[in-house]
N, C-alpha and C positions, 0 to 999 in steps of 0.2 A: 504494500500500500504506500504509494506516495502522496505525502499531504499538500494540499495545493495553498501555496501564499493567500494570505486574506489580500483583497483588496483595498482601495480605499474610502469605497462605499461600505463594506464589511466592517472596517475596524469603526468608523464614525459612526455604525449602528449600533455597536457592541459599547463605543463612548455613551450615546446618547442615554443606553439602558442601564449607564450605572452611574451618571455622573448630570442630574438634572438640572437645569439654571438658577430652580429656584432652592436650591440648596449653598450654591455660592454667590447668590446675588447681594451685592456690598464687601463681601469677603476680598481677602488678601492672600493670593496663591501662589505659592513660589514650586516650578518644577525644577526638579534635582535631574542634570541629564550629564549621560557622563562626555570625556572628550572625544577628542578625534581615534585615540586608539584602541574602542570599541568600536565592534558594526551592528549597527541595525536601524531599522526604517525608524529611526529617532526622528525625522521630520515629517512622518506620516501620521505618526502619533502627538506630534505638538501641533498638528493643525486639527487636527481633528477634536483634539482638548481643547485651543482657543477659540474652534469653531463653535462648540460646545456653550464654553463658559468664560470667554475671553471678553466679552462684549458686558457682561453683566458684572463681573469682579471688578473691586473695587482698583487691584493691582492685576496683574500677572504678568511677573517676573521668572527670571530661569539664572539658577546658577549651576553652573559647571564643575563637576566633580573632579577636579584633575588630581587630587591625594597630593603629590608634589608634583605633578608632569608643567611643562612650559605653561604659563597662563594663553591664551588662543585670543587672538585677534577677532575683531568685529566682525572680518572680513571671512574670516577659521568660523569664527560661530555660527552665521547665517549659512554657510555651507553645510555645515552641522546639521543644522532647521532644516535644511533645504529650502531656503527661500533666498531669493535675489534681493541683490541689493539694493533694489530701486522698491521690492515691496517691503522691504525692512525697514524704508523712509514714509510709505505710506499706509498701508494694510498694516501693520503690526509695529507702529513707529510708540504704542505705547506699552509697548514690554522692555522691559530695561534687561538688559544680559550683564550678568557677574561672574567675574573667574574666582575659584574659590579662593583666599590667601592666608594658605596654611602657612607662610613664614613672617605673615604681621598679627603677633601677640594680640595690638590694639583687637583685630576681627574674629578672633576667636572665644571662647564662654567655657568654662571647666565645669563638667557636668558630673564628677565622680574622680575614684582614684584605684587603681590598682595595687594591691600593698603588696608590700616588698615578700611579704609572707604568702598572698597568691600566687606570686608568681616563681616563689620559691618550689611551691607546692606545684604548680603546673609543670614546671622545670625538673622534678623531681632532682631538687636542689643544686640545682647547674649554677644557675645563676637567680641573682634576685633584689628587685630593684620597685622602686614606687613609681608607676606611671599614672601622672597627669592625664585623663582620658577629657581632651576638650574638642569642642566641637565648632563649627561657623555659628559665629551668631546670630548671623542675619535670619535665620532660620528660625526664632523667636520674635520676628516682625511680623510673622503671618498666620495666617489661621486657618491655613491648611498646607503640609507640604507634600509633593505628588511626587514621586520617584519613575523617572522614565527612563529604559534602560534593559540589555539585555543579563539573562542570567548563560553565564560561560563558566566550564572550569578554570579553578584558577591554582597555580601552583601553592601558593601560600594561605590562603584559607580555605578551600576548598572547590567555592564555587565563590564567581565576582556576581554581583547583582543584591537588589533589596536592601538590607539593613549595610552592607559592604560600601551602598554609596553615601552612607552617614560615614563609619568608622573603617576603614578609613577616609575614605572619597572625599567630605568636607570637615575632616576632623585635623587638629592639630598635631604637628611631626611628632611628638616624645613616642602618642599610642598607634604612630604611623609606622613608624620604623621600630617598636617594638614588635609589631606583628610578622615583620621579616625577621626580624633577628630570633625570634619565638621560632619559626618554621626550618629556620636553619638550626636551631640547636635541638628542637625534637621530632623535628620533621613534619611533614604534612598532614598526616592520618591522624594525628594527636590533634592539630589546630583544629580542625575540622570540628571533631567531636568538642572539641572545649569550644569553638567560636559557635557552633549551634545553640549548646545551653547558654552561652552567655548574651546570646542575642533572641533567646526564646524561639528563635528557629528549629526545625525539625529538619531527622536525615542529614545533616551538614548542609542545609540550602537555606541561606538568610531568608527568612520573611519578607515580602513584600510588604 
C-alpha cells in the first residue's frame, strides 16, 4: 500500500475541523516551525492555519526553532513559508517572523533545573552537573503556541519533533548541549526512554 500525499484542499479541511475561528478570535498565536534543515510541507500547513485563523487573531506570529543553527534571513524564512516575497509584503505582511536567540540571556525565561543528582542518576554516575532548563520567552506573550513540524528520527533523542521543538528547539544552550553531551556518554536508547518520561511522551516520540 502506498499512501498518497494529502493535498492542499485535504490538509485545510483537516485545519478547519480542529482549529475553529471562533476559538482564537482576539487570541495571540505564535507557530513554533523548525529551520531550513528539516523537510516538510511546512508552508502548506502555515497557510492553511492562517487561512484558518490568521484573519481573526489578535497576532500571528512564527518563531523559528533553530536550537543553535545560523539565525535565517527574511528572505530563508518566507522560502520556509513558501511564500514570495512580494506576498510577505502584502497577504501576510502582518505576521512578524522570529529567529529563536538561544545565545541572548536577555530572550530566554528558566522554567526548572536539572540537579546535579538527576543527572548523576541518569548518568549512572558518569558525570553530574545542575542544568538550567530555560526556555524562549517570547512564548509566554501568547495564548496559544502551535508547533508545526515534522517528527524524524533523531540521533540524540530519539525522535526530533513535538515537545523537541521547545527543549531543545527554543530552549537555552546549558539544556541544549546537555542533551548531546547526555547521548554521547550513555548513548541513545537510554535518552530516548529518559526524554519520553521527562517530557510525558510515550514510546520515545515527544508529544505533540
Amino acid at each position: 500500500m502506498n499512501p498518497k500525499p494529502l493535498t492542499a484542499a485535504e490538509v485545510l479541511a483537516i485545519v478547519a475541523r480542529h482549529c475553529s475561528p471562533e476559538s482564537y478570535r482576539g487570541k495571540r498565536v505564535l507557530l513554533i516551525v523548525p529551520d531550513g534543515t528539516r523537510t516538510a510541507p511546512i508552508g502548506m500547513l502555515f497557510d492553511a492555519l492562517f487561512r484558518q485563523i490568521g484573519q481573526v487573531t489578535k497576532a500571528f506570529d512564527v518563531l523559528i526553532a533553530l536550537g543553535t543553527h545560523q539565525p535565517m534571513s527574511e528572505t530563508a524564512i518566507c522560502r520556509r513559508l513558501e511564500i514570495s516575497e512580494k506576498a510577505r509584503q502584502t497577504e501576510y505582511s502582518r505576521v512578524r517572523f522570529f529567529n529563536h536567540a538561544w545565545d541572548q540571556p536577555a530572550a530566554l525565561k528558566q522554567v526548572g533545573m536539572l540537579s546535579s543528582r538527576e543527572v548523576s542518576v541518569l548518568t549512572e554516575g558518569l558525570f553530574g552537573m545542575d542544568v538550567p532548563v530555560e526556555v524562549n520567552r517570547r512564548i509566554f506573550d501568547y495564548d496559544q503556541v502551535i508547533i508545526v513540524g515534522p517528527v524524524f528520527p533523531h540521533e540524540v533523542v530519539g525522535f526530533s519533533g513535538g515537545n523537541k521543538y521547545l527543549f531543545p528547539g527554543v530552549s537555552g544552550p546549558e539544556v541544549l548541549n546537555f542533551f548531546h553531551w547526555l547521548g554521547a556518554v550513555i548513548t541513545s536508547p537510554p535518552v530516548v526512554q529518559w526524554f519520553a518520561s521527562w517530557t510525558g511522551a510515550s514510546d520515545g516520540c515527544p508529544a505533540a
